[in-house]
GUKOL-370783 format. One record per atom (N, C-alpha, C): residue number from 1; residue in one letter; chain; atom name; x, y, z. Coordinates in Angstrom, 1 decimal, m for minus. Layout:
[NUM 'A' 'A' 'CA' [X Y Z]]
...
This chain:
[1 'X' 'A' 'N' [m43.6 m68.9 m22.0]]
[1 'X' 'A' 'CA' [m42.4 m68.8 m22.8]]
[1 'X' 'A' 'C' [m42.7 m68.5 m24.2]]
[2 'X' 'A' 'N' [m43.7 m68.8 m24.6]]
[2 'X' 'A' 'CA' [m44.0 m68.4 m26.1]]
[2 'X' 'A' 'C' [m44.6 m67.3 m26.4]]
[3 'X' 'A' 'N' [m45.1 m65.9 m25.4]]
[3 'X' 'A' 'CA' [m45.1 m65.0 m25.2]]
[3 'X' 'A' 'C' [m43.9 m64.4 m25.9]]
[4 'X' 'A' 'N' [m43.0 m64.9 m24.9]]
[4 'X' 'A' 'CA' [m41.7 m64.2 m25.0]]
[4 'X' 'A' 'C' [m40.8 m64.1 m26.4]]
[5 'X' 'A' 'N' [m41.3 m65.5 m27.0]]
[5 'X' 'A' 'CA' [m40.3 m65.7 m28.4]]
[5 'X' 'A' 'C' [m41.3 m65.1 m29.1]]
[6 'X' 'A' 'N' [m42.6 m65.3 m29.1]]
[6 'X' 'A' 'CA' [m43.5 m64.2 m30.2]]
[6 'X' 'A' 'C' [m43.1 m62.7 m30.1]]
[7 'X' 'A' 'N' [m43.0 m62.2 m28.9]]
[7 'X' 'A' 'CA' [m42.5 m60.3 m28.6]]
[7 'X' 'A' 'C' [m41.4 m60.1 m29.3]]
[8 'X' 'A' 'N' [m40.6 m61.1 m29.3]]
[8 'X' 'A' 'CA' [m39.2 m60.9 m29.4]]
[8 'X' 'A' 'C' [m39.0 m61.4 m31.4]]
[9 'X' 'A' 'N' [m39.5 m62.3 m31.7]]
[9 'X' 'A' 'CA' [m39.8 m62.7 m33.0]]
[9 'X' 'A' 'C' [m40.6 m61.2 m33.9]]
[10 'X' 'A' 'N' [m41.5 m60.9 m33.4]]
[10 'X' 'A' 'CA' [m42.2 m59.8 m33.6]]
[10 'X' 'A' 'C' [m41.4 m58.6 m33.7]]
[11 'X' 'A' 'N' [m40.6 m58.4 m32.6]]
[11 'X' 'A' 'CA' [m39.9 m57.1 m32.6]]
[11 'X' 'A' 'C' [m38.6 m57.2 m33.7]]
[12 'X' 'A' 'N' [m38.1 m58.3 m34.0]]
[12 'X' 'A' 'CA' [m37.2 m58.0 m34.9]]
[12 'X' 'A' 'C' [m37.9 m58.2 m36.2]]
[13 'X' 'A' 'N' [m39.1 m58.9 m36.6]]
[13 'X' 'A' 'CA' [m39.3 m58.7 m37.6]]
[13 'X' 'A' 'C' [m40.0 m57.2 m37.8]]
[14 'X' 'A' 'N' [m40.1 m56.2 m36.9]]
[14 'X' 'A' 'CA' [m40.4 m55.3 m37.3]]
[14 'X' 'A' 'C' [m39.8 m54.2 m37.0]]
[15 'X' 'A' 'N' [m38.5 m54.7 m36.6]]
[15 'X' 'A' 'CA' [m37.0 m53.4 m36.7]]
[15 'X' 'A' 'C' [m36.7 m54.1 m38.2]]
[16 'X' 'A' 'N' [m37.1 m55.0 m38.9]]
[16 'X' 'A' 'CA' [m36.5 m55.2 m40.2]]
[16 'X' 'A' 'C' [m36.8 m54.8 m41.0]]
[17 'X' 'A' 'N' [m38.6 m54.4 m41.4]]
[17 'X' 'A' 'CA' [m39.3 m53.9 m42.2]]
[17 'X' 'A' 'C' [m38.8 m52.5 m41.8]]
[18 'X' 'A' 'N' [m38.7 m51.9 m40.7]]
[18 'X' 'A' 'CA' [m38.5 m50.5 m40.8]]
[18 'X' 'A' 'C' [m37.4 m50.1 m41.4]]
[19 'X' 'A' 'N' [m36.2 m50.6 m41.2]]
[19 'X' 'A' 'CA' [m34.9 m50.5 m42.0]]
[19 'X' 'A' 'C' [m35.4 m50.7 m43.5]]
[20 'X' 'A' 'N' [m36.1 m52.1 m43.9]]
[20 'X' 'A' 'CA' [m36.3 m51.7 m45.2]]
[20 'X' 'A' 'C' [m36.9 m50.6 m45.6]]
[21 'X' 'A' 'N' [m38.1 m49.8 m44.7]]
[21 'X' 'A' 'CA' [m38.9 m49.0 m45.6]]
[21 'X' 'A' 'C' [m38.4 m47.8 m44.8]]
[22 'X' 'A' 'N' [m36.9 m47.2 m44.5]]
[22 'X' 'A' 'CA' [m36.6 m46.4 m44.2]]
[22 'X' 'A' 'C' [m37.6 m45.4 m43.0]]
[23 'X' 'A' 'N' [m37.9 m46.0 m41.9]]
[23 'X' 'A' 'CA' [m38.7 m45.7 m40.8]]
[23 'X' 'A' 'C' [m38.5 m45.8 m39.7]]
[24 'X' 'A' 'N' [m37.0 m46.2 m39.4]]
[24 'X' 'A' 'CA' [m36.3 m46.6 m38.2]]
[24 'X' 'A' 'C' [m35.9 m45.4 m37.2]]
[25 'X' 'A' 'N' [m36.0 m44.7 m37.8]]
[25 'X' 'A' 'CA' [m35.8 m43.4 m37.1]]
[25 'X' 'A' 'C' [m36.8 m43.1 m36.3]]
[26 'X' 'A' 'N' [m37.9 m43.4 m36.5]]
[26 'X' 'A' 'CA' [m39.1 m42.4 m36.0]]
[26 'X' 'A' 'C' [m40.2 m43.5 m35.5]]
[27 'X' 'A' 'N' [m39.7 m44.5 m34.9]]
[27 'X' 'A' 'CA' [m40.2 m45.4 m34.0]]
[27 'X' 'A' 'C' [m39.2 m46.3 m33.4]]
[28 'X' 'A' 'N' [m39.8 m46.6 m32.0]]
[28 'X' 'A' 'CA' [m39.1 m46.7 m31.4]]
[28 'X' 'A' 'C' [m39.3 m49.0 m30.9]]
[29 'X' 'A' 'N' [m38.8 m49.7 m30.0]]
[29 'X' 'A' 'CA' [m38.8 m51.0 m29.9]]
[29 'X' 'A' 'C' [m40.5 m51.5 m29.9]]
[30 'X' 'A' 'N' [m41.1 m50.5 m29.3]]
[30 'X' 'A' 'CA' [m42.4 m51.1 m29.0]]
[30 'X' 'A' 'C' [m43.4 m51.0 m30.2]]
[31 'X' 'A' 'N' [m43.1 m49.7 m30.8]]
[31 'X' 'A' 'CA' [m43.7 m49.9 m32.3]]
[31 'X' 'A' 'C' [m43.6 m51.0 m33.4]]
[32 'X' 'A' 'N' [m41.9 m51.1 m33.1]]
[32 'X' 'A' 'CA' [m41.5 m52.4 m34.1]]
[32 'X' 'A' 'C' [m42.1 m53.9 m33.4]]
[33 'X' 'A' 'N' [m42.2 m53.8 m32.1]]
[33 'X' 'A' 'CA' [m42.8 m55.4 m31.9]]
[33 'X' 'A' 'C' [m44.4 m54.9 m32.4]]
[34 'X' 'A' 'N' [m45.0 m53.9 m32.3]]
[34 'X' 'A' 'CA' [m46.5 m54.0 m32.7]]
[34 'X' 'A' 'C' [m46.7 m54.0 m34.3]]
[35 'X' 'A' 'N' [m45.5 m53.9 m34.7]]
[35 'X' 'A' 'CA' [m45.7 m53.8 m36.6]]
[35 'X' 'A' 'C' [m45.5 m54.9 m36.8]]
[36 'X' 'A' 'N' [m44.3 m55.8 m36.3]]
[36 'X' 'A' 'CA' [m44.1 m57.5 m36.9]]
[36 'X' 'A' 'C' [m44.9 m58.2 m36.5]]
[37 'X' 'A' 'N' [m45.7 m57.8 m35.6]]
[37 'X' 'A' 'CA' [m46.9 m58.5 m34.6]]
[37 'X' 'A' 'C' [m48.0 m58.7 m35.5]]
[38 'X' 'A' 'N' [m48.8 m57.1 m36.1]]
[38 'X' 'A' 'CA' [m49.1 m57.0 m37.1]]
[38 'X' 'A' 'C' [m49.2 m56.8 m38.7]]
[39 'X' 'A' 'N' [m48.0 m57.1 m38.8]]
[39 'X' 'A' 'CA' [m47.3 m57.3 m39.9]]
[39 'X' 'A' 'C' [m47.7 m58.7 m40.3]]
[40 'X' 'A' 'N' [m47.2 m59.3 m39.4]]
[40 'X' 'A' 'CA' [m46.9 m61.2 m39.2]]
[40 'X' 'A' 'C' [m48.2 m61.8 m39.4]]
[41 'X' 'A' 'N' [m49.8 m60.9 m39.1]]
[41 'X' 'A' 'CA' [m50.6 m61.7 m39.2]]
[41 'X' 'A' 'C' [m51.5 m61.1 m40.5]]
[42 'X' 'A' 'N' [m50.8 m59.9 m41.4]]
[42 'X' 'A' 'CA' [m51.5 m59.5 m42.4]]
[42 'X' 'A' 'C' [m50.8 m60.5 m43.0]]
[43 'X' 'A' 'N' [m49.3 m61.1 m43.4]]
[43 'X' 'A' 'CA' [m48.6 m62.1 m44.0]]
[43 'X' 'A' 'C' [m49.4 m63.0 m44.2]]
[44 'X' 'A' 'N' [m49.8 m63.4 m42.7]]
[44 'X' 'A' 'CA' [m50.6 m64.8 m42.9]]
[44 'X' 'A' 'C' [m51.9 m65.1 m43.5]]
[45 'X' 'A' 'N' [m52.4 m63.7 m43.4]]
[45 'X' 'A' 'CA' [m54.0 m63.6 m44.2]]
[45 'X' 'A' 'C' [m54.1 m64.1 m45.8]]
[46 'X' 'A' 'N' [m52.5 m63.0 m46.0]]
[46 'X' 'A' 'CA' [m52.7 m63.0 m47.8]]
[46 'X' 'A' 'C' [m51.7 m64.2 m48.1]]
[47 'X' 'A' 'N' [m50.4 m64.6 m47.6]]
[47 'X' 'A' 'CA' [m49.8 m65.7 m48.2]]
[47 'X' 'A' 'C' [m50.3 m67.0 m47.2]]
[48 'X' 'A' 'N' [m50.7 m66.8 m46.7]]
[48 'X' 'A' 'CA' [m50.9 m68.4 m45.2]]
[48 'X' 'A' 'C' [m49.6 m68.8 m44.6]]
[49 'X' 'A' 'N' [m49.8 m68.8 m43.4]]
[49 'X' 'A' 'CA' [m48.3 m69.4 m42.2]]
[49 'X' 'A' 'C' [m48.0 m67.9 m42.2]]
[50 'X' 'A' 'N' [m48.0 m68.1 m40.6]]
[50 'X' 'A' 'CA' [m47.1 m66.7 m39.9]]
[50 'X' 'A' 'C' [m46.3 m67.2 m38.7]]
[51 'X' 'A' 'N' [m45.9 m66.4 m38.2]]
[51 'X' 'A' 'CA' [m45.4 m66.5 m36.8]]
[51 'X' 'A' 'C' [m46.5 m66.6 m35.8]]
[52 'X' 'A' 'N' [m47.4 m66.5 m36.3]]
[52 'X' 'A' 'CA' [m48.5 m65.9 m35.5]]
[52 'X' 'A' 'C' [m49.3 m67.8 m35.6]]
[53 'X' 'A' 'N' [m48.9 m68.3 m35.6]]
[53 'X' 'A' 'CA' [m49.4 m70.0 m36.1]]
[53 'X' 'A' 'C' [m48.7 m70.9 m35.6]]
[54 'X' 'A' 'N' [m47.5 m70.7 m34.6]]
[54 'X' 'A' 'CA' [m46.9 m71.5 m33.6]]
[54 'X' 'A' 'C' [m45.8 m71.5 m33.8]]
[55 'X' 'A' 'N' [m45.5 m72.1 m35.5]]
[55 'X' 'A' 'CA' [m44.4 m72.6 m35.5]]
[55 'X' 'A' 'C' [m43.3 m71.6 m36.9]]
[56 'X' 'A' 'N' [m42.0 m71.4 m36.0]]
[56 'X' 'A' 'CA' [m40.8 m70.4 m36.6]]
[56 'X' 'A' 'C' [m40.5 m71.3 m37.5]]
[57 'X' 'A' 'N' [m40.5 m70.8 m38.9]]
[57 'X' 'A' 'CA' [m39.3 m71.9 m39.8]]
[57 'X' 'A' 'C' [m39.2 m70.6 m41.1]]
[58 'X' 'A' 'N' [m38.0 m70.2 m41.5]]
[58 'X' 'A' 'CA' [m37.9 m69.3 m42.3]]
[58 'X' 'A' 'C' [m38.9 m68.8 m44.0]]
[59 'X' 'A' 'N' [m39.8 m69.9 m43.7]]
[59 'X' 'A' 'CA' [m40.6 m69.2 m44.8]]
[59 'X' 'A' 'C' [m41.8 m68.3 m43.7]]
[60 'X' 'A' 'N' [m42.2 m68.9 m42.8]]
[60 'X' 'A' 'CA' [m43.1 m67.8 m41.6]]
[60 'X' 'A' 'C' [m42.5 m67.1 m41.2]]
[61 'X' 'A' 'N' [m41.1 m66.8 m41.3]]
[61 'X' 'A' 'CA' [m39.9 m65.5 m40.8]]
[61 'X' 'A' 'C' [m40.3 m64.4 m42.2]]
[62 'X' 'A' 'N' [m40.4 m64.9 m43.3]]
[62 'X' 'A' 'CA' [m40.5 m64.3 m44.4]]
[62 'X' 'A' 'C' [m42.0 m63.8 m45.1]]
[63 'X' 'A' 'N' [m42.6 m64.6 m44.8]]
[63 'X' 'A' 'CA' [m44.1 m63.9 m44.5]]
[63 'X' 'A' 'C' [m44.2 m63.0 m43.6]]
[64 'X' 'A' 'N' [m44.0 m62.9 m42.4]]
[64 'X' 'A' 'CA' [m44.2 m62.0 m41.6]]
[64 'X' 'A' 'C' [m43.6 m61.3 m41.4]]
[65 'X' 'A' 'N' [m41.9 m61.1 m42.4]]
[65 'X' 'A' 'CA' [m41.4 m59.5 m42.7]]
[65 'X' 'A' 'C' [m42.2 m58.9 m43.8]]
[66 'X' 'A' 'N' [m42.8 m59.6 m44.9]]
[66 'X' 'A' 'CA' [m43.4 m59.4 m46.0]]
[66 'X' 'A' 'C' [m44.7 m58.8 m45.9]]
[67 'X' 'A' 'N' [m45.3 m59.0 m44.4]]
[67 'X' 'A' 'CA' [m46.5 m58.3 m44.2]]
[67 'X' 'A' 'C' [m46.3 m57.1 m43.3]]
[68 'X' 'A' 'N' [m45.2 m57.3 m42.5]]
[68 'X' 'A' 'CA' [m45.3 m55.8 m41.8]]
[68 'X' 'A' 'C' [m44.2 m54.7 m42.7]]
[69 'X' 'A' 'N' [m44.0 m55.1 m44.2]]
[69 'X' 'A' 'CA' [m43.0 m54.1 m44.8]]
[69 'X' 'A' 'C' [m44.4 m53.5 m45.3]]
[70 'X' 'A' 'N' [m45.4 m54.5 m46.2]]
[70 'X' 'A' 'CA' [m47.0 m54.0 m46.3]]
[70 'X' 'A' 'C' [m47.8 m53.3 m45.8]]
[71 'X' 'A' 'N' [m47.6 m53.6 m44.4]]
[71 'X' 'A' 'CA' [m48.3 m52.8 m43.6]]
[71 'X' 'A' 'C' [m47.6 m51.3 m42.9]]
[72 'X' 'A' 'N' [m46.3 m51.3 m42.8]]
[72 'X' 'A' 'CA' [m45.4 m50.1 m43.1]]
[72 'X' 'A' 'C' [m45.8 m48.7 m44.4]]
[73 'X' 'A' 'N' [m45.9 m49.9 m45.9]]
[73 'X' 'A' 'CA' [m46.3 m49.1 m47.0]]
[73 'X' 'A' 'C' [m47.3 m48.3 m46.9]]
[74 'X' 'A' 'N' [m48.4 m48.9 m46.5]]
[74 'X' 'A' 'CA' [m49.7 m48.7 m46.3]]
[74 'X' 'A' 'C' [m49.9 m47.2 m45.2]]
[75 'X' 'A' 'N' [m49.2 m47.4 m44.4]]
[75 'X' 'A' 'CA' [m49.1 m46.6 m43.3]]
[75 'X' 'A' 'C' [m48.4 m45.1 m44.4]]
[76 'X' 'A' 'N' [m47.1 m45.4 m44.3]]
[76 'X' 'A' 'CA' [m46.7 m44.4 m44.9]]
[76 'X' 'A' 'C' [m47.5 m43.6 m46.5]]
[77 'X' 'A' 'N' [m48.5 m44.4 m46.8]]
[77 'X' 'A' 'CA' [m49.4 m44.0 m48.3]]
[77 'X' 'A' 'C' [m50.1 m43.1 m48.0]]
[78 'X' 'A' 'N' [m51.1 m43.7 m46.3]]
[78 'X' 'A' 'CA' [m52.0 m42.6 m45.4]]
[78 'X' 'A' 'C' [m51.6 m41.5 m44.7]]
[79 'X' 'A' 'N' [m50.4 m41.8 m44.5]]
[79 'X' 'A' 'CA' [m49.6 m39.9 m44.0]]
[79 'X' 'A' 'C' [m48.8 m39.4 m44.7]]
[80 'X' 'A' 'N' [m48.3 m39.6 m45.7]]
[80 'X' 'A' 'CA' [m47.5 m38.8 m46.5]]
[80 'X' 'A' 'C' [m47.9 m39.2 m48.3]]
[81 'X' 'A' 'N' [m49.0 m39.6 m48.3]]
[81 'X' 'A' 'CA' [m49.7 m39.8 m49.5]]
[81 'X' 'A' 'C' [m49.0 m40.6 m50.9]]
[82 'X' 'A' 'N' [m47.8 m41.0 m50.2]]
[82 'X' 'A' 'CA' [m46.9 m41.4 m51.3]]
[82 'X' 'A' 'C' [m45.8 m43.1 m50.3]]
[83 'X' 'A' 'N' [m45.7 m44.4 m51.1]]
[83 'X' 'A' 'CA' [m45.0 m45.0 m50.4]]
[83 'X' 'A' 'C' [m43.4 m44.8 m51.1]]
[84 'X' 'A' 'N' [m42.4 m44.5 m50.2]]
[84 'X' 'A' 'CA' [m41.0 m44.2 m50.0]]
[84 'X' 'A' 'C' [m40.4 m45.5 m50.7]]
C-alpha cells in the first residue's frame, strides 16, 4: 500500500512542478511520477524530509515540490541552455 501512495504522491507532486515550470505539455503521467519521485529525494538531500522518508505532512509535500521544480530547472538549463 505504500507503494501506491508514494506513485501517486510522486505523480502529483510532479504534475505540479511541471505546471510551475511550464512543461506540462511535453510529458506525460509517467514522467511526472518519475520527476516528483526524483524531485522528492533531491528536496530531501538539500533541505532534509521528503516523501521519500515515510511520513506525508505538508512541509515534506513542499520539499518534494521544491526539489522536482529544481530538478525540472536543471533539466530544462541542459536542453535549451536557459531556465524558463
Amino acid at each position: 500500500m505504500g507503494l501506491i501512495i508514494w506513485l501517486v504522491i510522486g505523480g502529483v507532486v510532479g504534475w505540479l512542478a511541471s505546471i510551475i515550470m511550464r512543461t506540462d505539455a511535453q510529458q506525460g503521467i509517467f514522467l511526472n511520477i518519475i520527476v516528483g519521485i526524483v524531485g522528492a529525494f533531491i528536496g530531501g538531500l538539500l533541505f532534509g524530509g521528503s516523501i521519500n522518508n515515510g511520513a506525508i505532512t505538508p512541509m515534506t509535500f513542499l520539499v518534494s515540490l521544491l526539489g522536482a521544480v529544481i530538478l525540472l530547472a536543471i533539466v530544462n538549463l541542459v536542453r535549451r541552455g536557459a531556465v524558463r
